[in-house]
C-alpha positions in Angstrom: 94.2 -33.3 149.8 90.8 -34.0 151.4 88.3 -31.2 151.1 85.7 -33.7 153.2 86.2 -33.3 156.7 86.8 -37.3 158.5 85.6 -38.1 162.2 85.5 -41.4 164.4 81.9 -40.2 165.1 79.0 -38.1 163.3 76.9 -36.1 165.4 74.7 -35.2 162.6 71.7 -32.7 164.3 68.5 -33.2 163.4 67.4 -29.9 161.5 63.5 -30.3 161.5 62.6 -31.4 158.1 60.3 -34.2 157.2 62.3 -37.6 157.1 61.2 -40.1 154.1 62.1 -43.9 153.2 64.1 -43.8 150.0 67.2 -43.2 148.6 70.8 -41.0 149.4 72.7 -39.3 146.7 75.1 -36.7 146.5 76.5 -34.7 143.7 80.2 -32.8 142.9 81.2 -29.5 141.0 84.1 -28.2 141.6 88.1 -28.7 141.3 89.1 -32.4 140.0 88.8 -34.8 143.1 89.2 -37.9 144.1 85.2 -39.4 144.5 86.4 -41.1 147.5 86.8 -37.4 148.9 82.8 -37.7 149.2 81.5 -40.9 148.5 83.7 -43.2 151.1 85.9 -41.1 152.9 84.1 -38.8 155.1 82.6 -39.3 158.6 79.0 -39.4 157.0 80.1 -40.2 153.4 77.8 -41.5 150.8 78.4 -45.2 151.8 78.0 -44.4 155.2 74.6 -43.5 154.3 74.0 -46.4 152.6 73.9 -48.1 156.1 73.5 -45.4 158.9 71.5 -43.2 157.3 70.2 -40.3 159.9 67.5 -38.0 157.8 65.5 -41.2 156.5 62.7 -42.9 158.0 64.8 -46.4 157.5 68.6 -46.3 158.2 69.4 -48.7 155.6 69.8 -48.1 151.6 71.2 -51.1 150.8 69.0 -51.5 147.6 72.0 -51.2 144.9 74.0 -48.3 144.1 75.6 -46.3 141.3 78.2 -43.8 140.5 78.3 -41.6 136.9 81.2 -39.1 136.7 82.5 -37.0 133.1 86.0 -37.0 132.9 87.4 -36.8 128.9 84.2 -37.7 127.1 81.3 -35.4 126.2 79.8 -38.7 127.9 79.5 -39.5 131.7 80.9 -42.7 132.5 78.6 -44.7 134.4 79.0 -47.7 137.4 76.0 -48.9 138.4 75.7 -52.7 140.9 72.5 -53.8 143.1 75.4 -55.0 145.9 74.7 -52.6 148.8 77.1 -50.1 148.3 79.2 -51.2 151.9 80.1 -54.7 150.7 81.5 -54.1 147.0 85.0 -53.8 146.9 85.1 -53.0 143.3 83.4 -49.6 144.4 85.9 -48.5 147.1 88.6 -49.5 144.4 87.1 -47.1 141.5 86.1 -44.3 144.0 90.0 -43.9 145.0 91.3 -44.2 141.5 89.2 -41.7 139.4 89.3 -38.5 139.4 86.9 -35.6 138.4 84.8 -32.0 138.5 82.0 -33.3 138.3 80.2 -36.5 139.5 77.3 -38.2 140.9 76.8 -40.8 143.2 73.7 -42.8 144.7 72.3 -45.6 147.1 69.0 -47.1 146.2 66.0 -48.2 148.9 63.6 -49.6 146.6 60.2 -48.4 146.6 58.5 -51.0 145.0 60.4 -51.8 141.8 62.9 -54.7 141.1 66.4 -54.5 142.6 68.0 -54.6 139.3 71.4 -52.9 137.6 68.7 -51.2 135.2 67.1 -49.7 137.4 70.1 -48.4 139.4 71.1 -44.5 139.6 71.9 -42.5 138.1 70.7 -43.5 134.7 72.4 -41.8 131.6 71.7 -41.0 127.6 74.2 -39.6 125.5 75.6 -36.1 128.1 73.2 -36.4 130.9 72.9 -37.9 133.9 70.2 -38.3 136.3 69.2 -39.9 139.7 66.5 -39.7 142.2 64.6 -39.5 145.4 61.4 -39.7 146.0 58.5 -41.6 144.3 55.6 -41.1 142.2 52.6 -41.4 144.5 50.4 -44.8 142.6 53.0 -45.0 140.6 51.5 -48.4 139.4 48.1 -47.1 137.6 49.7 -44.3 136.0 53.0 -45.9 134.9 51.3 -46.6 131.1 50.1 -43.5 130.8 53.0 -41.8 132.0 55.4 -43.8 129.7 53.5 -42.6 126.5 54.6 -39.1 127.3 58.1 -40.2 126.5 59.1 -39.3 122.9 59.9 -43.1 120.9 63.1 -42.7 120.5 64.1 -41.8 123.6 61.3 -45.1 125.0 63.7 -47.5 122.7 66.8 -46.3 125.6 64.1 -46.9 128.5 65.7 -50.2 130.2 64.4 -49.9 133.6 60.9 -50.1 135.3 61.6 -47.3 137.6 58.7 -43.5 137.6 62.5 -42.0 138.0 63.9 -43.0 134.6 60.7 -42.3 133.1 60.9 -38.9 134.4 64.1 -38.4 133.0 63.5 -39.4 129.8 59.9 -37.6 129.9 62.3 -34.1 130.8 65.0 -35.0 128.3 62.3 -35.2 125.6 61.5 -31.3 126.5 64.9 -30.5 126.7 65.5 -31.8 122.8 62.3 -29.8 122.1 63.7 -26.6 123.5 62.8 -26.0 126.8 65.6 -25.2 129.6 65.9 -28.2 131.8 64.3 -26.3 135.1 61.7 -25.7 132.8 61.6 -29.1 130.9 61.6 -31.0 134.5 59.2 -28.9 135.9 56.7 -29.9 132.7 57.8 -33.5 133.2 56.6 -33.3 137.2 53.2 -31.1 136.4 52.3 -33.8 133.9 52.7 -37.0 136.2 50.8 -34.8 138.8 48.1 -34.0 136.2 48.1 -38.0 135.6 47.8 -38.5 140.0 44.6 -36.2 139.6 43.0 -37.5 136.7 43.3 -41.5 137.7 42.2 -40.5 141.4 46.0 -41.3 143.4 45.8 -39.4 146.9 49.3 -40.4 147.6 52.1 -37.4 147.1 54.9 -37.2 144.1 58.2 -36.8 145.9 61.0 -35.6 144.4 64.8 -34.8 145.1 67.1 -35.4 141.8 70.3 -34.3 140.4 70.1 -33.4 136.4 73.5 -32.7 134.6 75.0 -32.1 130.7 78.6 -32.5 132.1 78.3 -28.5 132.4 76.2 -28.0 134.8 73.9 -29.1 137.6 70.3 -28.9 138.6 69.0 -29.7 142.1 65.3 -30.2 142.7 63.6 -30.2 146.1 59.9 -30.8 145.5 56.8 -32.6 146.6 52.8 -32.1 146.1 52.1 -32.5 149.3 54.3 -30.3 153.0 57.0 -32.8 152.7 59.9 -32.6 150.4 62.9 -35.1 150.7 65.9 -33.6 152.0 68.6 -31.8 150.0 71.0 -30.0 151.1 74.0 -27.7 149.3 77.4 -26.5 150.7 79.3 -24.0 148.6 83.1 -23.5 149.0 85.9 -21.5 147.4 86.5 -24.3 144.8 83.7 -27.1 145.0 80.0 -27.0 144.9 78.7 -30.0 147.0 74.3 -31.5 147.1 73.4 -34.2 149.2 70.5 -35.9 150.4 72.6 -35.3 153.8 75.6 -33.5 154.7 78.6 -35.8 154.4 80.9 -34.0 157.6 80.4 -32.0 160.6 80.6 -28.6 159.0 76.9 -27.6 159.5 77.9 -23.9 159.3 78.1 -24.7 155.5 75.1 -26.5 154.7 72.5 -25.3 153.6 68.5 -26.8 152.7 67.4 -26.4 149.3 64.3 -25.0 149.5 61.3 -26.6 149.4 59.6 -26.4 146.3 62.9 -25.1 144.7 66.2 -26.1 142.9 69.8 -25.0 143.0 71.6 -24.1 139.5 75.3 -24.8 140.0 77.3 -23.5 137.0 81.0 -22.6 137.1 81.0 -23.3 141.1 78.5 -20.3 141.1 74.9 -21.8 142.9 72.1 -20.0 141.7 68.6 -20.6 143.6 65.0 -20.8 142.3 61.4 -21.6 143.1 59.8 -24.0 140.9 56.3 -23.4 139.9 54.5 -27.0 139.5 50.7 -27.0 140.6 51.6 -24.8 143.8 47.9 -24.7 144.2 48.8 -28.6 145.4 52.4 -27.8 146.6 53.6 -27.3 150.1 
C-alpha cells in the first residue's frame, strides 16, 4: 500500500523560507514500509530531489547519497555511494526490497569537502544514526580545533572529513556523558559557534539534521544567523514523516519546523521545542 501520494507533475508552492545550497534528506517513523514509499516513489520523492530540487538555491544534489534504516539489529544498517542518487540501480533495487519503521535517507551537494563514501550520510556508530544539512560557517580554520572536542575513542570511528560527522561525534560524546541528545546537540552547536567567534568566521553555522537510537527521532532546524535550512514534518495516523521538502502534494499536512527548533518524534507522537544556542546570535 502506498502511504506517499504519486503525480505526473509537482506543483510544489513556494512557502517563503530562505532557500540554501546543500543537501535533501528525509526521515521515517511510523508502521513498517517499503523505503521506496518515500525515497523513489513519490511525485517529489527523495531522488527526485536529488535532481529537481525546488527549496535549494541549486536544483541539483548529485554529490553522493546514503540510506541507514534499523530493522532486527540494535544496529542501523547503513548504504552509503557518491553515484548521484538518480543513476544507481542498486539503490532503486534495495529501496523496494527492505522494509522498515524507521529510516533515513539523504542526497549530498558538497560544500567543500571530498565526494567520498566516508563522507556520505547518514554516518552511523553503534545505535545512532545521523545526517546533515547545512555547514559550519569557516569551517576550514576551526576544523582542528573543533575535532579536539571529540572524545578519543569516539575520533578513532571518525572516517570522514566532513563539520557534520564531527558534530555527531562531538554530540554523541555528550550523550555517553549523560546529557539528553536535544541537549547534547545543542552543546555540540554552541561550542562550534563559540569556535566561529573566537577565530573571527563571519560566515553563519547552518544546521538541519536527523539524530536517531533506533527509538526515536530528533529534528533540528537551526542557524546563527535569519536563515535556517528547510525542514519540514507531516504527521499521520500511523507514520511520522521530516524532510528537507515535502515529498507529495499534500501541503495541508506539512508543516515547518520551526526556526531555531526541533521536533521529538517518539511512538509516532511529534513533540516540538525551541532550542536555546547563543539566541543572542540566532535568528
Amino acid at each position: 500500500m502506498a502511504f506517499a501520494a504519486r503525480c505526473n507533475l509537482c506543483n510544489l508552492a513556494k512557502v517563503g523560507v530562505w532557500a540554501e545550497r546543500m543537501c535533501r534528506f528525509l526521515a521515517y517513523q511510523g508502521i513498517p514500509v517499503f523505503l521506496e514509499e518515500f525515497v523513489s516513489s513519490p511525485c517529489h520523492s527523495l531522488v527526485h530531489q536529488s535532481i529537481h530540487a525546488t527549496e535549494a538555491k541549486t536544483g541539483t544534489n548529485g554529490d553522493g547519497f546514503g540510506l541507514g534504516w534499523y530493522g532486527d539489529r540494535p544496529e542501523p544498517g547503513l548504504y552509503r555511494e557518491i553515484r548521484p542518487a538518480w543513476s544507481d540501480e542498486n539503490l532503486m533495487s534495495i529501496a523496494r526490497q527492505v522494509r522498515s519503521s524507521l529510516f533515513f535517507a539523504h542526497v549530498r551537494a558538497a560544500t567543500g569537502t571530498a565526494s567520498t563514501r566516508a563522507n556520505c550520510h547518514p554516518f552511523s556508530h553503534g545505535r545512532w544514526l545521523f545526517m546533515h544539512n547545512g555547514q559550519i560557517g569557516g569551517y576550514a580554520a576551526i576544523k582542528r580545533r573543533l575535532e579536539a572536542l571529540i572524545p578519543d575513542d569516539l575520533y578513532a570511528a571518525r572516517t570522514g572529513t566532513t563539520d557534520s560527522e564531527a558534530l555527531f561525534l562531538i554530540a554523541l560524546g555528550r550523550i555517553r556523558g549523560g546529557a539528553e541528545p536535544v541537549a547534547a546537540m545543542s552543546e555540540a552547536l554552541a561550542a562550534a559557534v563559540a569556535l566561529m567567534r573566537d577565530t573571527g568566521v563571519s560566515e553563519p553555522l547552518r544546521f538541519a539534521a536527523g539524530l536517531s537510537d533506533g527509538e526515536t527521532i530528533h529534528a533540528f532546524r537551526w542557524s546563527s544567523d535569519p536563515k535556517p535550512p528547510t525542514l519540514y514534518y507531516c504527521e499521520q495516523a500511523n507514520h511520522v514523516v521530516i524532510a528537507s521538502e515535502p515529498v507529495d502534494e499534500r501541503r495541508d499536512c506539512w508543516k515547518a519546523i520551526p526556526a531555531n527548533g526541533c521536533v521529538v518524534v517518539r511512538r509516532g507522537k511529534v513533540e516540538v521545542r525551541q532550542l536555546a544556542i547563543g539566541l543572542p546570535l540566532a535568528a
